[in-house]
C-alpha positions in Angstrom: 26.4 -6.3 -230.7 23.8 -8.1 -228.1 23.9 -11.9 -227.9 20.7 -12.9 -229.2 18.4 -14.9 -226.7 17.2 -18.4 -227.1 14.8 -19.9 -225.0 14.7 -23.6 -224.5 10.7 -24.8 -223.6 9.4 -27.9 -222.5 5.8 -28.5 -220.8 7.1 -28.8 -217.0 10.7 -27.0 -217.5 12.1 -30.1 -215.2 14.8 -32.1 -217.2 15.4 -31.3 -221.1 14.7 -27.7 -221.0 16.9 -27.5 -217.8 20.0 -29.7 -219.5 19.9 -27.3 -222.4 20.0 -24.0 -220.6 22.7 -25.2 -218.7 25.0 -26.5 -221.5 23.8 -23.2 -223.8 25.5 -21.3 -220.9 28.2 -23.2 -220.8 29.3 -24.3 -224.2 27.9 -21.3 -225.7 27.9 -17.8 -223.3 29.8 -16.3 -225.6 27.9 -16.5 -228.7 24.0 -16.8 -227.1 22.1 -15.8 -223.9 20.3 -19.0 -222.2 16.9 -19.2 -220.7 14.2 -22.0 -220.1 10.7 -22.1 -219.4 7.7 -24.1 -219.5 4.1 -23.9 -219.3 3.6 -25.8 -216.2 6.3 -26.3 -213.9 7.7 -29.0 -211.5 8.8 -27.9 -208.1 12.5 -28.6 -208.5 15.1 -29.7 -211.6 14.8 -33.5 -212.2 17.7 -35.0 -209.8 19.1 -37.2 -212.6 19.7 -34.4 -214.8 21.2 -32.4 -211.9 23.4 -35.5 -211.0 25.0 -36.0 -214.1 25.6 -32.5 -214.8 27.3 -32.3 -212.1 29.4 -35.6 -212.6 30.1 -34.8 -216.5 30.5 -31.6 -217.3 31.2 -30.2 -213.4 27.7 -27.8 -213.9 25.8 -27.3 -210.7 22.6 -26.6 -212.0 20.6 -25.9 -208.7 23.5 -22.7 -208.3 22.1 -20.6 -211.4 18.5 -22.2 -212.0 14.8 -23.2 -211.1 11.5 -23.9 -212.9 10.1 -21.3 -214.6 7.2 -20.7 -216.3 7.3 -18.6 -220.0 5.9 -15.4 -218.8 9.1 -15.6 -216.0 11.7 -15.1 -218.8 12.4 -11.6 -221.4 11.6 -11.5 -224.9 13.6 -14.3 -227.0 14.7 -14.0 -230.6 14.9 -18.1 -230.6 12.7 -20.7 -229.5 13.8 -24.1 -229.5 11.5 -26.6 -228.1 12.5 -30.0 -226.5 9.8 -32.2 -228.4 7.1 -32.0 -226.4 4.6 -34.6 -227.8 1.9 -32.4 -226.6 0.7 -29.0 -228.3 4.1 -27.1 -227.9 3.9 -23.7 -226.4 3.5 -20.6 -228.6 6.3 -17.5 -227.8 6.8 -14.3 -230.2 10.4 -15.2 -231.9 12.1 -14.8 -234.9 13.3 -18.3 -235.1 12.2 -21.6 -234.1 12.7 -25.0 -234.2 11.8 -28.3 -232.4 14.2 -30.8 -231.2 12.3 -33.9 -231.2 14.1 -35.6 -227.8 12.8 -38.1 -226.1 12.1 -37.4 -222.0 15.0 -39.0 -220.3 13.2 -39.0 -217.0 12.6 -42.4 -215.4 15.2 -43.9 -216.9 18.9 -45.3 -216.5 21.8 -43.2 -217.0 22.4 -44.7 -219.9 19.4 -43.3 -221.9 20.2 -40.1 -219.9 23.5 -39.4 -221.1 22.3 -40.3 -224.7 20.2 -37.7 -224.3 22.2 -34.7 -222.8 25.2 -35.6 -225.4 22.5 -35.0 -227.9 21.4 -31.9 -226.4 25.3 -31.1 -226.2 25.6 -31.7 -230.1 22.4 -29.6 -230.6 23.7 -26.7 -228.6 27.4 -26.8 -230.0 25.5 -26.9 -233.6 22.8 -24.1 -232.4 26.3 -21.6 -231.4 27.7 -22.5 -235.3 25.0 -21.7 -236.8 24.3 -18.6 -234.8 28.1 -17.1 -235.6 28.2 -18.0 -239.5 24.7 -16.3 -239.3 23.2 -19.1 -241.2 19.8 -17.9 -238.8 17.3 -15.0 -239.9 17.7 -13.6 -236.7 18.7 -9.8 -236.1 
């Protein structure tokens, strides 16, 4: 059976959308393929994000990704969007959701890590749901 592929959007594909992709990989790989995307992009993975990755959970981000913009990534079966506060992109799925996170960028590593452990929880949840098949998703 394939893994089914969720993609993990956010405007510029900089921070949130980065953070999740990585820990999807690593807390999940088994159960779902990764990928994340935006509709703009920055030129690089915000620094903080790629710091404490690193520090945390030993991830080196900058190894495996880069911005990238929707059209860079395949076909998805599930969307899951960072909570953009902006009109949140539109990509053919057959699941999505919205996480409603708060940008970390800008500020201390304290509101940073609150906000990849949520992403963490999110992602170990996401995996769950996916293997008791509790999502319409073929």
């Amino acid at each position: 059976m394939n893994k089914p592929k969720v993609a993990f959007i956010c405007v510029h594909n900089a921070c949130r959308s980065q953070i999740a992709e990585a820990l999807g990989r690593h807390l999940a790989g088994e159960i779902f393929e990764s990928y994340s995307a935006g509709t703009h992009i920055k030129s690089n993975i915000n620094a903080d994000a790629i710091r404490l990755l690193k520090q945390h959970y030993q991830i080196d981000m900058e190894k495996e990704q880069y911005p990238k913009l929707i059209k860079d990534i395949p076909s998805v079966d599930i969307v899951i969007t960072m909570g953009c506060h902006v009109q949140c992109p539109t990509i053919s799925c057959q699941y999505r959701e919205d996480w409603g996170l708060l940008n970390p960028t800008n500020q201390d590593d304290d509101v940073f890590m609150d906000i990849i452990l949520q992403i963490e929880a999110k992602v170990i949840t996401l995996a769950k749901r996916i293997s008791d098949k509790q999502l319409n998703i073929n």
